[in-house]
ZAMARGU-4260 file (C-alpha; in steps of 0.2 Angstrom, whole numbers, plus 5000, padded with zeros to 4 digits):
<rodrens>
0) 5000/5000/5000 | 5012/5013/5005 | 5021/5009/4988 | 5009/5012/4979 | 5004/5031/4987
5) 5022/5034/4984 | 5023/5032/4965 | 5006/5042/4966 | 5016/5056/4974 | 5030/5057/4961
10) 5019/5057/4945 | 5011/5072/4954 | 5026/5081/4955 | 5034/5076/4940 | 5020/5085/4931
15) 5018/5100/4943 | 5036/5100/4937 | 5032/5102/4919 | 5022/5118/4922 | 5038/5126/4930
20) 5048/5122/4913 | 5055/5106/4921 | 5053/5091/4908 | 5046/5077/4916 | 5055/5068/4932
25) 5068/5085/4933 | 5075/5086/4913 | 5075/5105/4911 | 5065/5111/4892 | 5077/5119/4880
30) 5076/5138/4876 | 5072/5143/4860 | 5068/5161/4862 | 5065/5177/4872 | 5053/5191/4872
35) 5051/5208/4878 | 5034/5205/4891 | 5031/5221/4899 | 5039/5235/4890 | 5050/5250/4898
40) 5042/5264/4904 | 5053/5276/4895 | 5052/5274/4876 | 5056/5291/4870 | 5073/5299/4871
45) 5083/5314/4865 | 5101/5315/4860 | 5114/5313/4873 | 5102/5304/4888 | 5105/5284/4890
50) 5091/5268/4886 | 5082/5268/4905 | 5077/5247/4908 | 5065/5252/4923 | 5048/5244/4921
55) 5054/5233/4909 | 5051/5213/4909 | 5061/5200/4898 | 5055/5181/4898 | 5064/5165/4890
60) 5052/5154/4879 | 5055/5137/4881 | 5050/5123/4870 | 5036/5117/4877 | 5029/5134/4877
65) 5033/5139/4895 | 5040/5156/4898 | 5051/5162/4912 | 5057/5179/4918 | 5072/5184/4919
70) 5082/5192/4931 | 5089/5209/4925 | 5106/5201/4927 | 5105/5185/4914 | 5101/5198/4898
75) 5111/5214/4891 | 5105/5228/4879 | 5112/5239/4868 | 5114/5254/4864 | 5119/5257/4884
80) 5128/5273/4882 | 5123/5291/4873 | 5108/5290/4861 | 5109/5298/4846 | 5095/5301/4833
85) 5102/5287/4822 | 5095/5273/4836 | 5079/5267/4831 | 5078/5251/4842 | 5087/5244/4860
90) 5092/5225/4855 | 5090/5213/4872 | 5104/5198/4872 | 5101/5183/4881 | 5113/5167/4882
95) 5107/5150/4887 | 5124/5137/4884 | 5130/5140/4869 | 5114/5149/4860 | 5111/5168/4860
100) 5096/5174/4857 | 5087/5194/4855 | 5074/5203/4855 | 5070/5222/4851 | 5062/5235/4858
105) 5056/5252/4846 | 5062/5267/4853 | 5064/5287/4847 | 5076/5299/4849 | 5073/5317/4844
110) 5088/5330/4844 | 5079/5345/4851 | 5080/5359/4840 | 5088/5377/4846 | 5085/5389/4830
115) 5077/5387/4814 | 5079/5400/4801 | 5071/5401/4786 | 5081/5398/4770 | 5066/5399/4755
120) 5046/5404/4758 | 5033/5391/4751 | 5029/5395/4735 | 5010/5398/4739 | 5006/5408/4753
125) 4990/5417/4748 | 4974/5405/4751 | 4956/5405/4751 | 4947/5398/4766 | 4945/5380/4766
130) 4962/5376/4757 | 4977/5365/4764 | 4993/5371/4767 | 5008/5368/4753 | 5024/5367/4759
135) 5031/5365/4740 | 5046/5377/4740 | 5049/5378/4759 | 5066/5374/4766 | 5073/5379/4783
140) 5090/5380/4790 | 5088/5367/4809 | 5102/5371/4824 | 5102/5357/4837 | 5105/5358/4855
145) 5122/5352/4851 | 5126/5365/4837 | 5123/5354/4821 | 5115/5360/4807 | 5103/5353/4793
150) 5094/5359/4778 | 5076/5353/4778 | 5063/5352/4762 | 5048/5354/4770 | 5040/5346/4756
155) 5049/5332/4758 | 5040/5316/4767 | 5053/5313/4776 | 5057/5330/4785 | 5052/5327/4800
160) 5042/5346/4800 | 5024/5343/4806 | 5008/5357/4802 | 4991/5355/4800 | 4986/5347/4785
165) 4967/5350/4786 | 4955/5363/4781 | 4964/5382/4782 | 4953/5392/4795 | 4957/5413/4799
170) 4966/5407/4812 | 4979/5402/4804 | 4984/5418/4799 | 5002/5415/4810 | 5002/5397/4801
175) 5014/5386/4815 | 5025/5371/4809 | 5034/5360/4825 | 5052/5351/4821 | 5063/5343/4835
180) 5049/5352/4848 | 5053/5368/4839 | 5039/5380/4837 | 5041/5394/4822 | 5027/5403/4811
185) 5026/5409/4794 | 5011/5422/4788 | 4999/5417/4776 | 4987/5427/4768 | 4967/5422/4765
190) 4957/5431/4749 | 4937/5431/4750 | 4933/5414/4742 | 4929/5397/4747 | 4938/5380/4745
195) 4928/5363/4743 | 4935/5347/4740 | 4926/5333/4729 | 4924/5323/4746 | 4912/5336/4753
200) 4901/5340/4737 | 4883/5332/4737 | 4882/5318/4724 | 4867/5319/4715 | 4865/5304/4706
205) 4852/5290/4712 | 4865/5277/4711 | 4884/5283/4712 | 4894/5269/4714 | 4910/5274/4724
210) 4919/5265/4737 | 4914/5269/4756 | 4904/5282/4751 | 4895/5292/4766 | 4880/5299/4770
215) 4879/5315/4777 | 4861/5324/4779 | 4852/5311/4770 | 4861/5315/4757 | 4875/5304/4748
220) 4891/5311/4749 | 4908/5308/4737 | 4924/5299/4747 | 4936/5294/4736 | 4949/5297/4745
225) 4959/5306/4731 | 4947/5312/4721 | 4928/5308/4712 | 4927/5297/4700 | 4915/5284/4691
230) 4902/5296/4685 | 4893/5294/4671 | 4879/5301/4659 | 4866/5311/4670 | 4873/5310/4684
235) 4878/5326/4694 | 4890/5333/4707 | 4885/5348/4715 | 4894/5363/4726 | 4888/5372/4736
240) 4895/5387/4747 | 4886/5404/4752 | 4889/5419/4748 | 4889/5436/4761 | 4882/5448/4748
245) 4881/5447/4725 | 4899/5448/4716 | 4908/5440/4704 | 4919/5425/4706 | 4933/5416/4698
250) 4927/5396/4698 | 4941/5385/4697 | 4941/5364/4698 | 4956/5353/4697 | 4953/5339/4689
255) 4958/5325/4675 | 4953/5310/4663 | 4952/5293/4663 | 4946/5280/4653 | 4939/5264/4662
260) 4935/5245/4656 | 4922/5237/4662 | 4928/5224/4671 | 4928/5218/4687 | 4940/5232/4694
265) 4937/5247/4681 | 4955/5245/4675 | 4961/5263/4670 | 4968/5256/4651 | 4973/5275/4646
270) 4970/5292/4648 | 4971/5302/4631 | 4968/5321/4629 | 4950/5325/4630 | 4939/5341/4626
275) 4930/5347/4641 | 4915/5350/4633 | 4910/5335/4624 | 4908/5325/4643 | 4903/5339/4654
280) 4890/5355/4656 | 4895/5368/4670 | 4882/5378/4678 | 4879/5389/4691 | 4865/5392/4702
285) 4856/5384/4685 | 4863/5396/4670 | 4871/5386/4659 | 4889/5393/4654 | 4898/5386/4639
290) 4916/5380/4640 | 4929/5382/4627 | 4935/5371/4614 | 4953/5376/4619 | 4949/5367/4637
295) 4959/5349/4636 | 4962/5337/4648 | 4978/5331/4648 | 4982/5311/4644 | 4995/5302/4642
300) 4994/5285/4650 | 4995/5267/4640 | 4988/5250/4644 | 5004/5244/4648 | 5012/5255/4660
305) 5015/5252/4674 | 4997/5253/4684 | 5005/5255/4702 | 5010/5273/4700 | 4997/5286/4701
310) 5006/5298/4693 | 5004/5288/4678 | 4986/5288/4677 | 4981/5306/4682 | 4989/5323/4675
315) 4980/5336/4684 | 4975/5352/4678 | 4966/5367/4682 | 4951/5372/4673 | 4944/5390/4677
320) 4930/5400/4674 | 4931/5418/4675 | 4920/5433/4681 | 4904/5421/4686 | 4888/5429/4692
325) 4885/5424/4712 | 4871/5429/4721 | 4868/5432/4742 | 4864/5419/4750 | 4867/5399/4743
330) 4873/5395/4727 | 4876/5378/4719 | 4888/5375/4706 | 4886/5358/4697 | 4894/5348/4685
335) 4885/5334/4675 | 4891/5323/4666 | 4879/5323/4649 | 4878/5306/4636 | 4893/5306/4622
340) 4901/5295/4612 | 4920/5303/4614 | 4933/5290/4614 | 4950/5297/4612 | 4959/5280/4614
345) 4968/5269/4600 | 4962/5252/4608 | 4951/5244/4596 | 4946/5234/4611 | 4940/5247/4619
350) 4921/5248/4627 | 4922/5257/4645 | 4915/5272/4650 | 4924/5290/4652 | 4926/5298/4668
355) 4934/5315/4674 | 4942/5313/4691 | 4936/5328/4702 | 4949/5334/4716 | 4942/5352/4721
360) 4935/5366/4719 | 4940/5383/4722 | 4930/5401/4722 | 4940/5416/4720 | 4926/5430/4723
365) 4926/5449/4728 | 4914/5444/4740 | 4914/5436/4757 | 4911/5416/4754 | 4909/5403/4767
370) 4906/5383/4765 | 4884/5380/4765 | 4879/5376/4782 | 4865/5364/4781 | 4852/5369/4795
375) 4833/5375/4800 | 4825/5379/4814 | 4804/5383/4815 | 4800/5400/4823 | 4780/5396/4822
380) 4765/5387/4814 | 4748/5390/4811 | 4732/5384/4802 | 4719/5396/4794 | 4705/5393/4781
385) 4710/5402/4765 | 4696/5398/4754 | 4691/5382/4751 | 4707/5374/4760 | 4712/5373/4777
390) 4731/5377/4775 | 4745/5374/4789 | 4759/5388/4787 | 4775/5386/4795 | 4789/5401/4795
395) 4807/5399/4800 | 4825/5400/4793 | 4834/5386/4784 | 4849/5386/4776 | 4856/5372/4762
400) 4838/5367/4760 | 4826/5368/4744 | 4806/5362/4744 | 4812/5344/4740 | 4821/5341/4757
405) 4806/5346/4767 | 4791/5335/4773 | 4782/5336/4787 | 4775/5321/4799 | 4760/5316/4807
410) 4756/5301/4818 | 4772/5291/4806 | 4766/5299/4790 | 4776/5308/4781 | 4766/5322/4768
415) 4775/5335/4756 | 4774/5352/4757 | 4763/5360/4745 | 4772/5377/4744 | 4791/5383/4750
420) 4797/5401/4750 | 4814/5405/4753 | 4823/5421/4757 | 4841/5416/4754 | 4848/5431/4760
425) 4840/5431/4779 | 4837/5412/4776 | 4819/5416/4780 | 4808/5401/4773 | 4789/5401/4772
430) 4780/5383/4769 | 4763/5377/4768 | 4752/5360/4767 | 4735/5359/4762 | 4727/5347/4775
435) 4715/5338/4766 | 4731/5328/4764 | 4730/5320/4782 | 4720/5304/4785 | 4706/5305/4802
440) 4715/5303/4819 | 4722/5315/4832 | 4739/5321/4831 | 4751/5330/4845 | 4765/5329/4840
445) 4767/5337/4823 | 4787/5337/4815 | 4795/5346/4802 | 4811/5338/4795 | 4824/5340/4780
450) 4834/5324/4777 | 4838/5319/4794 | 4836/5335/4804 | 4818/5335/4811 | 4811/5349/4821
455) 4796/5347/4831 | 4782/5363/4825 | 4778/5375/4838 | 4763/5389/4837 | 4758/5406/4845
460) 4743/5404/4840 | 4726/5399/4849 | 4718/5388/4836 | 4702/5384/4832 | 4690/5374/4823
465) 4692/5373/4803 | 4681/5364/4790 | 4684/5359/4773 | 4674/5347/4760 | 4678/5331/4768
470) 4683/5335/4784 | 4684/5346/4800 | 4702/5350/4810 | 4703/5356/4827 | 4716/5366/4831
475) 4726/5368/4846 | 4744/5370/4858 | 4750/5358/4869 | 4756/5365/4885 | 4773/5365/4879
480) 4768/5375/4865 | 4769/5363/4851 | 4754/5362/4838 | 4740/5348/4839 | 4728/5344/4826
485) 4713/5332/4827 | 4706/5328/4811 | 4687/5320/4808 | 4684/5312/4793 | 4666/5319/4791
490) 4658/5305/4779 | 4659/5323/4768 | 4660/5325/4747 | 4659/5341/4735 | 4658/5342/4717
495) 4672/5349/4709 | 4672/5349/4690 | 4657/5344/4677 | 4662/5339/4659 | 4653/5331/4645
500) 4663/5318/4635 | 4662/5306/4622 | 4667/5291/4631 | 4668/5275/4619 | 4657/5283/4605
505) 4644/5288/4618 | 4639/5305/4627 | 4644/5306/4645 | 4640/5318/4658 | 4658/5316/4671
510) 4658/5324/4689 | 4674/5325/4697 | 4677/5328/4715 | 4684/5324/4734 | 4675/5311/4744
515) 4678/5303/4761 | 4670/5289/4769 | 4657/5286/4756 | 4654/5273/4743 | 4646/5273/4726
520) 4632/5262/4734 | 4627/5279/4745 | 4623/5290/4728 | 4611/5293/4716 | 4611/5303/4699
525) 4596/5310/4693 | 4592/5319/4678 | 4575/5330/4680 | 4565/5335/4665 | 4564/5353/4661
530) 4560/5362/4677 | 4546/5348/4682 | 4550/5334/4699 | 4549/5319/4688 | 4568/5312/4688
535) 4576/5302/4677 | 4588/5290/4688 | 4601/5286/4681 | 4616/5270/4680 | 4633/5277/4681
540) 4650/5272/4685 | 4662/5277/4699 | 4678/5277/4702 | 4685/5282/4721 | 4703/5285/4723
545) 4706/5284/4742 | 4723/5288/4742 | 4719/5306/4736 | 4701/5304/4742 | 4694/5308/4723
550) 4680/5302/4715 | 4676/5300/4696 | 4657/5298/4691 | 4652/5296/4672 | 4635/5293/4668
555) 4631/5287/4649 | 4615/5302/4643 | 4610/5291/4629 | 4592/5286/4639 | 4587/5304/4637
560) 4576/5310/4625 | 4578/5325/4614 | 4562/5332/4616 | 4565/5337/4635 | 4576/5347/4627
565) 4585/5352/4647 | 4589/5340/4659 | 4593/5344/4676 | 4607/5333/4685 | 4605/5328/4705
570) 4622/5320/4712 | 4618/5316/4729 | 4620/5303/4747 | 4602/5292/4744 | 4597/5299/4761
575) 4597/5318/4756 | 4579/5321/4753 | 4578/5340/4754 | 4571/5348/4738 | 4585/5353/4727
580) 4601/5343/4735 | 4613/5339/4726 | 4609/5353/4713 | 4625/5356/4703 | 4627/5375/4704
585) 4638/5383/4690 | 4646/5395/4704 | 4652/5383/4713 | 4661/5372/4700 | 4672/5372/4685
590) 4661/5369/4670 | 4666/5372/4650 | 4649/5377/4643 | 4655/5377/4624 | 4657/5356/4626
595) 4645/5349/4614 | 4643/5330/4606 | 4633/5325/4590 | 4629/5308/4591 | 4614/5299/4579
600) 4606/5314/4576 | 4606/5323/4595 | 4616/5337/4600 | 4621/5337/4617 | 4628/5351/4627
605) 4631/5359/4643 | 4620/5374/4648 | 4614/5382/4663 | 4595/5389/4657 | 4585/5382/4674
610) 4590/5387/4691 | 4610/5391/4688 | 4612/5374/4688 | 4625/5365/4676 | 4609/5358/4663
615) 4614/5344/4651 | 4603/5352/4634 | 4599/5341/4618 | 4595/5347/4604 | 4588/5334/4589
620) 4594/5335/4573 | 4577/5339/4566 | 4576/5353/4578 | 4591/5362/4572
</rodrens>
């Protein structure tokens, strides 16, 4: 018994053992590496100071996939003495018997700058608002802390100079670039104008295909990266900025051609010169300009070059238009890309599509220019009774914004604005709705919205109770002010429009006109004789759309006889029973009194000869 616990025991160390890198019964596992497992706390140097271990843990790797760590004694690392700027990494060494392993560890080591004194200015230093910074031309003279010197390109990617590289604001008037933790400043200078880069402009196209392209205000965005590209016939990309009063501006894009196959991956197969205007039509704020026959982009590029370099595919250029109208307020400028059949390219092979490859766009103006803000807000709403209709007004400022961004919301529906007026000088907008739109049900909260910006509608007003044909809308404010609208679907109809028509070879009377909650099952059509009671009902068709809550009636007069010579038509519900309902009253609807129809022998025309009602007269041939 006791021999057996005893074996028992040794298994149990022998693979507690094996956890501690210890092969099994007390063989050792071999080394076959090191790591860095916790690294220093000090990674960034400058010239002269010394690598600084502290906080910094090294393990063995063994082969069985253990690690152990190692005493700060067992390993060495170098560089140990001053650091200089050319030291990029501290190599750990590690010997275990006759092997020697290493690890390394990224480190960076700046040579603080003292001076920097400017040798050349960058060629550009004029801007307009919204441009990026070019350091093209821009060399410094650098003294270190230890009295070197260097001459430095800016412009190189290597230099080690930082600046900002987005959008110029007026701030940076004093424009800062940071070497070696050096501060130093050059002026630029801003023009009135504004800068917009192809990413920012609002594709207009349904369907643009480009890669991780973004949405920004409902609206679908360009992101390629370097530039727009892939647009074809019809479709649009459109700029827009505002302007602080009317002027002139210099309109400049820089752009350049490409010829695609369709294939999988649109493989550019070469760029040959193009004429501007046979791909393209400019305009601004919608006037058409023409552009010159004398504006080329450039080409140049073969199927077989070599398709890693980008400077082999695009050679940019600069395309201006001078001494362009621009008025307060927003403007849009728009290129669209219109159908052709312009091909400049010797593969016989060839069946892609052309495609200009917008970068930017640049306004030069005598007038202040900023980028379009895209923004409302909703100072008040109200509903009044303006003739017939019950209209809902809403007034407040929008900028960015035309009629077709703008609906407005009720219990999930959403319902277009019937009228939209915008001052684009204050941004004041004006909008209404007619609400015969707006299906029964009450509704307290009432939203206004363009893309995704919605606004909740507010009123000053202290409402009221409004009827039109079909329904009745009372009117009110919640106690935090916002507008509430119930709406009754009053089982109501009107007549709108009578006609008389020739309808498959056979006179018609039509009515038009709105209905809500009614069937043709509730009316009746009847034609009186002359001015007598005795009625003539009548079969007819009906048609009800209730999407627009409209009605069509059309009633074949064939049945009638000549010799009654004025009929007397009664559209009414089956349970109005007062004398006279449903008498069609020329002043109330739109009726064309020269319509007439001949058909075997009998003239039939519309008339208004008993009670102002619209009449249905016929006339026999033998009468004439």
């Amino acid at each position: 018994m006791k021999k057996r616990i005893t074996i028992g025991i040794l298994s149990v160390l022998c693979a507690a053992l094996l956890c501690f890198g210890i092969a099994a019964c007390g063989k050792t596992a071999a080394v076959t590496g090191i790591k860095i497992t916790k690294a220093p706390d000090k990674v960034n140097y400058v010239v002269g100071e010394k690598f600084d271990p502290t906080g910094m843990e090294v393990s063995a790797v063994r082969e069985d996939s253990t690690t152990t760590v190692l005493k700060a004694e067992e390993y060495t690392y170098a560089p140990s003495g001053a650091l200089t700027v050319a030291d990029k990494v501290i190599t750990i060494t590690y010997t275990a018997g006759e092997k020697t392993f290493t690890a390394e560890r990224k480190i960076t080591v700046s040579n603080p700058v003292k001076s920097v004194e400017i040798k050349s200015m960058p060629t550009k230093t004029q801007y307009v608002l919204g441009e990026h910074f070019d350091p093209t031309g821009m060399k410094i003279t650098v003294t270190y802390t230890d009295d070197t010197t260097a001459e430095i390109n800016v412009a190189d990617e290597n230099s080690g100079v930082s600046y900002k590289t987005d959008s110029l604001t007026a701030e940076d008037a004093k424009f800062e670039l940071k070497v070696g933790g050096y501060t130093f400043t050059i002026d630029l200078t801003f023009g009135t104008g504004i800068f917009i880069e192809a990413e920012t402009g609002i594709i207009e196209a349904e369907n643009y295909q480009i890669n991780d392209d973004a949405v920004k205000d409902g609206k679908q965005t360009a992101s390629g990266g370097l530039y727009v590209g892939n647009m074809f016939a019809g479709e649009s990309i459109t700029f827009k900025f505002e302007a602080k009063t009317a002027g002139k501006a210099d309109i400049a894009f820089i752009l350049a051609s490409l010829y695609l196959k369709r294939d999988n991956n649109w493989t550019p197969i070469e760029m040959g010169d193009c004429q501007f205007n046979k791909i393209v039509e400019f305009t601004v704020n919608g006037i058409k300009y023409d552009i010159p026959d004398s504006v080329i982009l450039p080409g140049g590029v073969a199927e077989d070059q070599e398709k890693g370099d980008l400077t082999l595919w695009f050679n940019w250029k600069e395309v201006v238009f001078e001494n362009i109208d621009i008025k307060a307020g927003s403007n849009a400028i728009k290129l669209t890309f219109i159908p052709h059949d312009y091909t400049d390219t010797s593969q016989s092979s060839f069946s892609g599509s052309f495609t200009a490859n917008i970068d930017c766009l640049r306004v030069t103006s005598d007038v202040e220019c900023a980028p379009q803000t895209y923004d409302f807000a909703v100072t008040d709403s109200s509903v009044a009774k303006t003739g017939d209709d019950v209209i809902l007004t809403v007034t407040g400022t929008a900028q960015g914004y035309d009629k077709s961004s703008f609906d407005i919301t009720l219990g999930g529906t959403d319902y277009a604005l019937d009228t939209f007026e915008l001052n684009e000088e204050t941004h004041a907008f004006t909008a209404t709705m007619n609400l015969a739109k707006v299906t029964a049900g009450s509704y307290d909260t009432i939203t206004m919205k363009a893309d995704t910006n919605v606004v909740t509608l507010t009123t000053t007003s202290a409402g009221g109770t409004f009827e039109d044909a079909l329904s009745q809308y009372t009117v009110g404010k919640s106690a935090e002010g916002n507008l509430t609208i119930e709406v009754v679907g009053g089982m109501m109809y009107s007549i709108a429009k009578v006609e008389l028509k020739l309808v498959d070879g056979k006179p018609c009377y039509v009515i038009t006109g709105s209905v809500n909650g009614y069937t043709k099952e509730d009316f009746s059509l009847d034609f009186q004789e002359n001015e007598t009671w005795a009625g003539n009902n009548a079969e007819f068709e009906m048609t009800i759309d209730t999407a627009t809550k409209t009605y069509t009636v059309t009633a074949d007069l064939s049945f009638l006889k000549a010799s009654a010579n004025v009929y007397i038509p009664h559209f009414k519900l089956k349970t109005e029973t007062a004398s006279g309902a449903g008498d069609i009253k020329a002043a109330n609807v739109e009726a064309d009194l020269t319509q007439t129809a001949t058909v075997n022998g009998n003239t039939y025309a519309l008339s208004t000869e008993a009670f102002e009602c619209v009449c249905v007269k016929i006339t026999a041939a033998a009468e004439a």
